[in-house]
C-alpha positions in Angstrom: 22.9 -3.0 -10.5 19.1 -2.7 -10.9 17.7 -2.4 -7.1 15.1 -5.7 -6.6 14.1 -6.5 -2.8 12.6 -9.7 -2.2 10.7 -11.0 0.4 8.7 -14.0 1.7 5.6 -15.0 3.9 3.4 -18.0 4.2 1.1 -19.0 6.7 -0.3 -16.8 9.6 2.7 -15.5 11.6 3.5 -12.7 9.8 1.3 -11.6 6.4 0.6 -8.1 5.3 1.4 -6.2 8.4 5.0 -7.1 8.4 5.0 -7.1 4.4 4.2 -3.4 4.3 6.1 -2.2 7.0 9.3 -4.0 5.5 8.3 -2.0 2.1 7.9 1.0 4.1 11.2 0.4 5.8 13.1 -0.3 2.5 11.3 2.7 0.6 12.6 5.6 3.1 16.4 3.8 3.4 16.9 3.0 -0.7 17.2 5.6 -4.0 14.9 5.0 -6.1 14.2 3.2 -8.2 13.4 -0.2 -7.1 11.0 -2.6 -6.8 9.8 -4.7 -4.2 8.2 -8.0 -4.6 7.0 -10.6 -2.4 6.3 -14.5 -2.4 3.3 -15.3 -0.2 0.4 -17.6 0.1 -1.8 -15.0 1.1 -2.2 -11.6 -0.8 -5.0 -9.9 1.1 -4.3 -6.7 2.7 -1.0 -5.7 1.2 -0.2 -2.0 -0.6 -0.3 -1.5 -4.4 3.3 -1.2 -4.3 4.3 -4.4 -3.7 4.7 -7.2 -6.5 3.4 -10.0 -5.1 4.0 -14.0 -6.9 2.3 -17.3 -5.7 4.8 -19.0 -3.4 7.2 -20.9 -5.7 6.8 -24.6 -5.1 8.5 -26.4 -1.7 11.8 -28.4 -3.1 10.9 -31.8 -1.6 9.1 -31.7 1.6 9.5 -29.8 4.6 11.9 -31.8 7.0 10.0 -31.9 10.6 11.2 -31.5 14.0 14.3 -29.8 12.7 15.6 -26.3 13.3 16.1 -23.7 10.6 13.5 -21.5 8.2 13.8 -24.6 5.2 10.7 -22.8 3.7 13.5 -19.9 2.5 14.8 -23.2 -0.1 11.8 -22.4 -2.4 13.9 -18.8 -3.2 16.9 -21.2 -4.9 14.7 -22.1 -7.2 16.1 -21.6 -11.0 13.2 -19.4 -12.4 11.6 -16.8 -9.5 8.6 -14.8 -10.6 9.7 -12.4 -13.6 12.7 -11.6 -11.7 16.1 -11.7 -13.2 19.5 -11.1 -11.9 20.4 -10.2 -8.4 18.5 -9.8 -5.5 18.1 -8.2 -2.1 16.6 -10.6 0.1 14.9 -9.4 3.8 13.6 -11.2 6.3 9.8 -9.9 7.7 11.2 -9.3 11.2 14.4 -6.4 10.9 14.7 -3.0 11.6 16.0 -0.9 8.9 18.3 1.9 10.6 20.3 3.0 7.4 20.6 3.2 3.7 20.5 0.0 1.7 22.1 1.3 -1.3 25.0 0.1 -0.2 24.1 -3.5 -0.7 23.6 -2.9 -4.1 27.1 -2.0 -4.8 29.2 -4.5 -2.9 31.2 -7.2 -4.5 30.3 -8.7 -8.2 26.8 -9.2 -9.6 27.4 -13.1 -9.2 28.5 -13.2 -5.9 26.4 -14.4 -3.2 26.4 -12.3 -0.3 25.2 -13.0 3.3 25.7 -11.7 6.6 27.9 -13.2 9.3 26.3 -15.2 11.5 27.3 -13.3 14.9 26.6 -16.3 17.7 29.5 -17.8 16.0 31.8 -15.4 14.3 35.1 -17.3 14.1 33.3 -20.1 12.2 32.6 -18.3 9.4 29.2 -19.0 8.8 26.3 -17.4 7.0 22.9 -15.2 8.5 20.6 -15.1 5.8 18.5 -12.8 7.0 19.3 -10.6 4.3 21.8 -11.6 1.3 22.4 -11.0 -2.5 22.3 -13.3 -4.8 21.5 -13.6 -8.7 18.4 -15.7 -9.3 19.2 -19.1 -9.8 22.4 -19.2 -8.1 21.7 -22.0 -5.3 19.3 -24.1 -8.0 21.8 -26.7 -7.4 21.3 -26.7 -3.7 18.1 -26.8 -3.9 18.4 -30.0 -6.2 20.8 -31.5 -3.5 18.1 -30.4 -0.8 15.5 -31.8 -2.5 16.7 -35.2 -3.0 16.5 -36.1 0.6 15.5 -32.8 3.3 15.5 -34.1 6.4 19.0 -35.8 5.7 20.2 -31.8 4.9 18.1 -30.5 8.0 19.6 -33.0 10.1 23.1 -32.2 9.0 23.0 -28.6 8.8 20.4 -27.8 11.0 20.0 -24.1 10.2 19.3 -23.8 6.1 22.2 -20.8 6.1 24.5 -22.8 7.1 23.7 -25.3 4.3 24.2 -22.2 2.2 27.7 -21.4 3.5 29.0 -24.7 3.2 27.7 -25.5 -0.3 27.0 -22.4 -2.6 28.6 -23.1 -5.8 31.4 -20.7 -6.0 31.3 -20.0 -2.1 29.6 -16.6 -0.6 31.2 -13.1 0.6 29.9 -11.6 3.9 28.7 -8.2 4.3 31.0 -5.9 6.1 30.8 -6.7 9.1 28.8 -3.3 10.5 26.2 -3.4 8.5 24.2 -5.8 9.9 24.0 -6.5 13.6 22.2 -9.1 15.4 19.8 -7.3 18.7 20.3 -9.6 21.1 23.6 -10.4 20.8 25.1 -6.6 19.6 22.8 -4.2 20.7 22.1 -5.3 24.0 25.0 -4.2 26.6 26.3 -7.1 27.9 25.1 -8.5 31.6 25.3 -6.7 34.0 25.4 -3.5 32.0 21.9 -4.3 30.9 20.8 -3.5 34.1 21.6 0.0 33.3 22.0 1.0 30.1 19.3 0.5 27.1 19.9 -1.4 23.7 21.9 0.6 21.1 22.1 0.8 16.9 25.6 0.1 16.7 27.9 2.5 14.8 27.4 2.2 11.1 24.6 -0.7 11.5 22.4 -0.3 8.8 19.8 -3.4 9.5 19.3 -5.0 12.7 17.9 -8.5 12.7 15.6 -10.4 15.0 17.0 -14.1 14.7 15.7 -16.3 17.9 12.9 -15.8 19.7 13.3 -12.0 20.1 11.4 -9.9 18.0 11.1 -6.5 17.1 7.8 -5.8 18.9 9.2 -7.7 22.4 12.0 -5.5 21.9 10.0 -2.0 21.5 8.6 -3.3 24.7 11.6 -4.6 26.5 11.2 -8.3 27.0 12.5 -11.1 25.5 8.9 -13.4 25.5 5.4 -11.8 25.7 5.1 -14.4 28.6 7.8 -12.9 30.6 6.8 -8.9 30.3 9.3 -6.1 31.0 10.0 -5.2 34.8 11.9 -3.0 36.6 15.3 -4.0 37.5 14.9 -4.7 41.1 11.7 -6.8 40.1 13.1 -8.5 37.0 15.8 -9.4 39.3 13.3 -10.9 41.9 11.2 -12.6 39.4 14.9 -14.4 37.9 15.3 -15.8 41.3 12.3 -17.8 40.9 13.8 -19.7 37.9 15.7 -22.8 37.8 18.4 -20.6 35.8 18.1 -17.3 37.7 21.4 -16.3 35.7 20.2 -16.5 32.7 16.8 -15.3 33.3 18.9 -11.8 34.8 21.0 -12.1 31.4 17.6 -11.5 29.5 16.6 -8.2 31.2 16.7 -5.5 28.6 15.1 -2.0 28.6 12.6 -0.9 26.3 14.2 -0.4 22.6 12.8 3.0 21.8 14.4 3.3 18.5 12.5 0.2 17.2 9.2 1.1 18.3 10.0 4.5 16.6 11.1 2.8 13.4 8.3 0.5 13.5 5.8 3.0 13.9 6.5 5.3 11.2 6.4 2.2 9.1 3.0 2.0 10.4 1.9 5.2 9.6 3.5 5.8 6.5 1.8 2.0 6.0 -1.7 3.5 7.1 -1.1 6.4 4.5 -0.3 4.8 1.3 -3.1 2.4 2.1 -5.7 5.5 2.2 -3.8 7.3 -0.7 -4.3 3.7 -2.9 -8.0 3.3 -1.0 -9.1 7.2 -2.5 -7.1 6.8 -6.0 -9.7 4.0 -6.4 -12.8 5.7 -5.9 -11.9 9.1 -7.7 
């Protein structure tokens, strides 16, 4: 199976920071070769590298006050780019801690393959902050999407679980390993927080960022920028201010220094191509 990573970015949240980390990330955890391509409405600022396509257009409209990244829906579409065949989908906001060939070389080229969502395991539903899939394989949801969005949204809330409940010959989940959600597996569970920092679980091989904790609030150990890491004893103090003191204690974590060390490597090796592309041009 040919090796194709594809990504996605609109607006001003992420854009060519994030985009060439992730292709740093992917190019020191894959054999080459393989190509990495990204859908964006903004171009400026990312490396050579990457093969970047107009964003492909929104099915519908984008259903409001609804939870859930519906933008994703524009990757069902039936034609995407120049690519064909399967695809490795990422999300901007992970943390690559193993080799991706792997994902490659599980299941069937048709299959479409997503990670179990781990807030709700025994329900059986999809994360698809990175999955597999063959272009064109969720055209018809994206049909069914379009023809009325915010009755979906409403529904399903969260577009992967649309995806779960409605792919066309079902999905397959990732072993479960693989991929581990931060907050919820790599941070010890309350109280233990309190004394031990977040982890890479055993044989994880991508760590994703779903909810409002990202990778750089991890690095730094907090879960909001408006709530910055404390000591124990004054993270503990501070909870007690809260209407929810509990749950404000629950969200103590220590620094991640395995995410600010993935992260910046990314950066550099970033930094480095950029100059290697910058003096290729003026020689």
């Amino acid at each position: 199976m040919k090796k194709q990573v594809v990504c996605i970015n609109w607006g001003t949240k992420y854009g060519a920071p994030y985009v060439n980390r992730l292709y740093e990330m992917v190019k020191a955890n894959i054999t080459p070769p393989f190509r990495f391509v990204c859908f964006t409405d903004n171009r400026d600022g990312f490396l050579p590298e990457i093969d970047c396509f107009d964003l492909p257009e929104m099915p519908g409209f984008m259903p409001q006050n609804t939870l859930g990244q519906w933008a994703k829906s524009r990757l069902w579409a039936p034609e995407l780019g120049d690519l064909d065949g399967p695809f490795l989908f990422i999300d901007l906001d992970v943390v690559i801690t193993g080799s991706l060939d792997p994902f490659f070389e599980y299941g069937a080229e048709e299959d479409v393959v997503v990670a179990l969502n781990a807030a709700k395991p025994l329900h059986r539903l999809g994360q698809t902050s990175i999955y597999r899939m063959p272009v064109g394989a969720l055209a018809p949801l994206q049909a069914l999407f379009a023809a009325d969005p915010q009755a979906v949204a409403d529904k399903y809330r969260f577009e992967q679980h649309f995806v779960t409940k409605n792919a066309p010959n079902g999905v397959k989940f990732w072993p479960k390993d693989w991929v581990q959600h931060f907050r919820i597996q790599c941070i010890p569970r309350f109280p233990l927080n309190f004394f031990t920092p977040p982890k890479i679980p055993k044989n994880c091989r991508v760590v994703i960022f779903a909810g409002a904790l990202n990778p750089p609030d991890a690095a730094l150990g907090q879960y909001l920028p408006s709530r910055p890491h404390l000591p124990p004893l004054a993270h503990i103090k501070r909870a007690l201010g809260f209407k929810r003191p509990i749950k404000s204690m629950r969200q103590f974590l220590y620094p991640a220094k395995w995410v600010a060390e993935i992260w910046d490597k990314a950066d550099r090796a970033s930094a480095a191509d950029a100059q290697g592309g910058k003096d290729q041009a003026e020689s």
